[in-house]
KOLVO-805924 format. One record per atom (N, C-alpha, C): residue number from 1; residue in three letters; z, x, y. Coordinates in nm, 3 decimals, decimal comma. Atoms other than C-alpha are relative to their C-alpha. Layout:
nr:NUM; rest:Ala; pz:Z; px:X; py:Y
...
// end
This chain:
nr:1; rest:Unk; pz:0,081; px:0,009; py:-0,121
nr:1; rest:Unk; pz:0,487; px:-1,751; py:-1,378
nr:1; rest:Unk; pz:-0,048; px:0,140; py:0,034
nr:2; rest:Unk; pz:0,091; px:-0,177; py:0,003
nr:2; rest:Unk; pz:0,223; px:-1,450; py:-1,314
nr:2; rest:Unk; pz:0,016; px:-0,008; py:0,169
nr:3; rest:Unk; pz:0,012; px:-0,007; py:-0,139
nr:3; rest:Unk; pz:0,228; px:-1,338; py:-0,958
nr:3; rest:Unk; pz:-0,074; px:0,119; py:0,046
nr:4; rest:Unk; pz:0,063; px:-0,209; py:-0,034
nr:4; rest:Unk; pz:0,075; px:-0,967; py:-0,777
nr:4; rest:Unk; pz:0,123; px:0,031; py:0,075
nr:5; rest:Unk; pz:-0,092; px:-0,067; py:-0,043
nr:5; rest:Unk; pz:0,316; px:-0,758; py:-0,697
nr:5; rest:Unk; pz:-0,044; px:0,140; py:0,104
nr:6; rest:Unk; pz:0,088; px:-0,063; py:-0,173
nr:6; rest:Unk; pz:0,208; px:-0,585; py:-0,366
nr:6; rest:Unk; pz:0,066; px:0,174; py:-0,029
nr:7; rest:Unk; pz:-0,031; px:-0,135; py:0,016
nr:7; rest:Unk; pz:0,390; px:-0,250; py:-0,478
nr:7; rest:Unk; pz:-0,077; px:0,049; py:-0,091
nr:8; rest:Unk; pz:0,032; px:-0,092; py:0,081
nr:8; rest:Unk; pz:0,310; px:-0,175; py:-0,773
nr:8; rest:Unk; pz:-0,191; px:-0,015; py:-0,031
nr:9; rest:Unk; pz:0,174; px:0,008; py:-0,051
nr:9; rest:Unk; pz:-0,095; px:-0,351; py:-0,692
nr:9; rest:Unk; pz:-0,064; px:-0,061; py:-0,132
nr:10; rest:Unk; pz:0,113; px:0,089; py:0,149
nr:10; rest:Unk; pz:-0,146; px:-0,534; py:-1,023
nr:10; rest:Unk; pz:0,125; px:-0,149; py:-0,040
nr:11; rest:Unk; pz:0,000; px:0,188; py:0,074
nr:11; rest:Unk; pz:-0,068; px:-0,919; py:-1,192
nr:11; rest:Unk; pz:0,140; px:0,045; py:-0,064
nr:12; rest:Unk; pz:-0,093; px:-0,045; py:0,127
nr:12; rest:Unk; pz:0,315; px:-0,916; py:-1,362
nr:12; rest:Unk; pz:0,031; px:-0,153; py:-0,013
nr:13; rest:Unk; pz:-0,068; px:0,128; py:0,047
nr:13; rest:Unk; pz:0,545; px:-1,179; py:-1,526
nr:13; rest:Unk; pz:0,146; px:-0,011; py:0,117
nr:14; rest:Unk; pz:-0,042; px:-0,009; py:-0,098
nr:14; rest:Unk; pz:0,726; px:-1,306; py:-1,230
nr:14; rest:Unk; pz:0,178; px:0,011; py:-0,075
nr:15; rest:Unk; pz:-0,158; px:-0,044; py:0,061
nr:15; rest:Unk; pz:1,175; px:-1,214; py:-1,320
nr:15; rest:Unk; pz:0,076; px:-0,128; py:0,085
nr:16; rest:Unk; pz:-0,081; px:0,094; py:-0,099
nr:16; rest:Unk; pz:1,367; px:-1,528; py:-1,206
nr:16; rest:Unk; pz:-0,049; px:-0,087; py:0,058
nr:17; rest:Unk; pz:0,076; px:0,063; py:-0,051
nr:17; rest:Unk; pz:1,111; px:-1,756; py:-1,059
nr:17; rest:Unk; pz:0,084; px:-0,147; py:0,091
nr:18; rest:Unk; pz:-0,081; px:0,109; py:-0,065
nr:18; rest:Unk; pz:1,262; px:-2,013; py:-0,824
nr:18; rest:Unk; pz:-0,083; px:-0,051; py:0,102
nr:19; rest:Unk; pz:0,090; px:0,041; py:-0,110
nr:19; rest:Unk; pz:1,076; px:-2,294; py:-0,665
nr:19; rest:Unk; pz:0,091; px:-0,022; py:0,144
nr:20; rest:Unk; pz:-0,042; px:0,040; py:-0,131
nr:20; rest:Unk; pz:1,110; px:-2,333; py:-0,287
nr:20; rest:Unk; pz:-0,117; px:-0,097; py:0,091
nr:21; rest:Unk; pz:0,151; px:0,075; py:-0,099
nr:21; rest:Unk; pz:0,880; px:-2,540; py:0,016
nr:21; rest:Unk; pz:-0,006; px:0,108; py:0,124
nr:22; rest:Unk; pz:0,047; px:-0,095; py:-0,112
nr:22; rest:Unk; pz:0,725; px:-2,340; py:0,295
nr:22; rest:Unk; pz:0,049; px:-0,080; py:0,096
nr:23; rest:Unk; pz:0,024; px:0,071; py:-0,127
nr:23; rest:Unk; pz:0,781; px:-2,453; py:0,651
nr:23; rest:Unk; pz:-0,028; px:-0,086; py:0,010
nr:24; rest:Unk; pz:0,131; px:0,085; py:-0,034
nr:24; rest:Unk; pz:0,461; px:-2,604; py:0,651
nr:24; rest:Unk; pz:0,002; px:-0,162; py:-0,133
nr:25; rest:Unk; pz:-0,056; px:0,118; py:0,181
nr:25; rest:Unk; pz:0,588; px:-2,841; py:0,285
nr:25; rest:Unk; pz:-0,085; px:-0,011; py:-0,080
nr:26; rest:Unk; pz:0,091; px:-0,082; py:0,114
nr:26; rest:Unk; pz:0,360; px:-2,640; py:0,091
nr:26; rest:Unk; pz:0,111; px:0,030; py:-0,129
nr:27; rest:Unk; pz:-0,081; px:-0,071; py:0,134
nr:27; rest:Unk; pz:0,536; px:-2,548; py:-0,220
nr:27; rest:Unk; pz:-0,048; px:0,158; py:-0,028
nr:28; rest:Unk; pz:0,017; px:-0,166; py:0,035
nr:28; rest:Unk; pz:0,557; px:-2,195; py:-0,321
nr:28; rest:Unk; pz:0,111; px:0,038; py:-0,110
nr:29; rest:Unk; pz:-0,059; px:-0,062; py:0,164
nr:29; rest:Unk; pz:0,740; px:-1,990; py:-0,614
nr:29; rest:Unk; pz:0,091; px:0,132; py:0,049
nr:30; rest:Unk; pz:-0,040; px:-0,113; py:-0,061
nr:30; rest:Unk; pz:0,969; px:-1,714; py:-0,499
nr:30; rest:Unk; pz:0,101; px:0,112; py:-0,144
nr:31; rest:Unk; pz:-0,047; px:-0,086; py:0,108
nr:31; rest:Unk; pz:1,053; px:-1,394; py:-0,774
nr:31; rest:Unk; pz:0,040; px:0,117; py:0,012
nr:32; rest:Unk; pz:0,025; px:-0,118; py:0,012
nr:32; rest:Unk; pz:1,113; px:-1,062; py:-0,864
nr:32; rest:Unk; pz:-0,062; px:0,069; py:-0,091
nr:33; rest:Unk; pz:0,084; px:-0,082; py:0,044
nr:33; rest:Unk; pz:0,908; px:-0,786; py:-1,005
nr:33; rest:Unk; pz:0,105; px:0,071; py:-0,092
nr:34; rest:Unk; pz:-0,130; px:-0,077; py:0,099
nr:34; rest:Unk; pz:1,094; px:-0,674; py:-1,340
nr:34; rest:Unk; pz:-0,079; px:0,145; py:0,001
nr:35; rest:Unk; pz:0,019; px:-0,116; py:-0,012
nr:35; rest:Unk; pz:0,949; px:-0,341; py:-1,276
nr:35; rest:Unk; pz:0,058; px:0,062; py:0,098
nr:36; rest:Unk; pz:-0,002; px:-0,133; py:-0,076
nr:36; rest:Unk; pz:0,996; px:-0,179; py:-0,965
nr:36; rest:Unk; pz:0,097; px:-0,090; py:0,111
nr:37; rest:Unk; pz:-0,141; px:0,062; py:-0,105
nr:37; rest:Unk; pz:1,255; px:-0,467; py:-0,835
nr:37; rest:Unk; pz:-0,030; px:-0,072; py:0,171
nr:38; rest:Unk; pz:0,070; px:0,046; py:-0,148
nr:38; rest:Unk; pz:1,002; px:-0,569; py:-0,496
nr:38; rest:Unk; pz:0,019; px:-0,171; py:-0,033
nr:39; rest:Unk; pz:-0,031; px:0,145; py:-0,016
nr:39; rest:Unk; pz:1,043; px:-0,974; py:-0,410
nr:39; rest:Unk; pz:-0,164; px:-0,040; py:-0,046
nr:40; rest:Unk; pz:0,091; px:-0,019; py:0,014
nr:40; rest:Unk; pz:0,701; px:-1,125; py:-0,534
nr:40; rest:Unk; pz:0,027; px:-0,190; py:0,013
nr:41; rest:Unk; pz:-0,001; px:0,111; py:-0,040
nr:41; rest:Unk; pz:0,590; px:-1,454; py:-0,399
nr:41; rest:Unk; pz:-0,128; px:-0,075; py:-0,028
nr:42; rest:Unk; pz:0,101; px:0,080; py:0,044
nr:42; rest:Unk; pz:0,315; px:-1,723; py:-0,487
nr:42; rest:Unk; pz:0,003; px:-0,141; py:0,074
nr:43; rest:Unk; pz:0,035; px:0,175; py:-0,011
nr:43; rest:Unk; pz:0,202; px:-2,027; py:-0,321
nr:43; rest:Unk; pz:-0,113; px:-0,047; py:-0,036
nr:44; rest:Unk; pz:0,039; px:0,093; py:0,064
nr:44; rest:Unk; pz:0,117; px:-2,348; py:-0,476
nr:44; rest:Unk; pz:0,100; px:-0,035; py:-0,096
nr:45; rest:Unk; pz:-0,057; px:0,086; py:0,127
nr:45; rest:Unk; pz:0,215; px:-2,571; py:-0,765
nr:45; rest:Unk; pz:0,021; px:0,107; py:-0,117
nr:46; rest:Unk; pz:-0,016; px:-0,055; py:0,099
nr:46; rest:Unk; pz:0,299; px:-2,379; py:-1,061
nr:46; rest:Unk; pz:0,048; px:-0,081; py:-0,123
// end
């Protein structure tokens, strides 16, 4: 799962990817950034 990683400001391969639902019962994707270790998040279906 590709995500942006708001630190480092470009597209990676998300580390751990684990689906979750928003609030709202949106689905979303919740990861980490095997670079620089920041939380990196995606909503939608994946």
């Amino acid at each position: 799962m590709e995500a942006y990683c708001m630190k480092c400001k470009t597209k990676r391969e998300m580390k751990s990817p684990e689906q979750t639902t928003m609030k709202n019962g949106r689905p979303a994707t919740k990861g980490i950034c095997p670079e620089c270790g920041t939380k990196m998040f995606k909503i939608g279906k994946s």
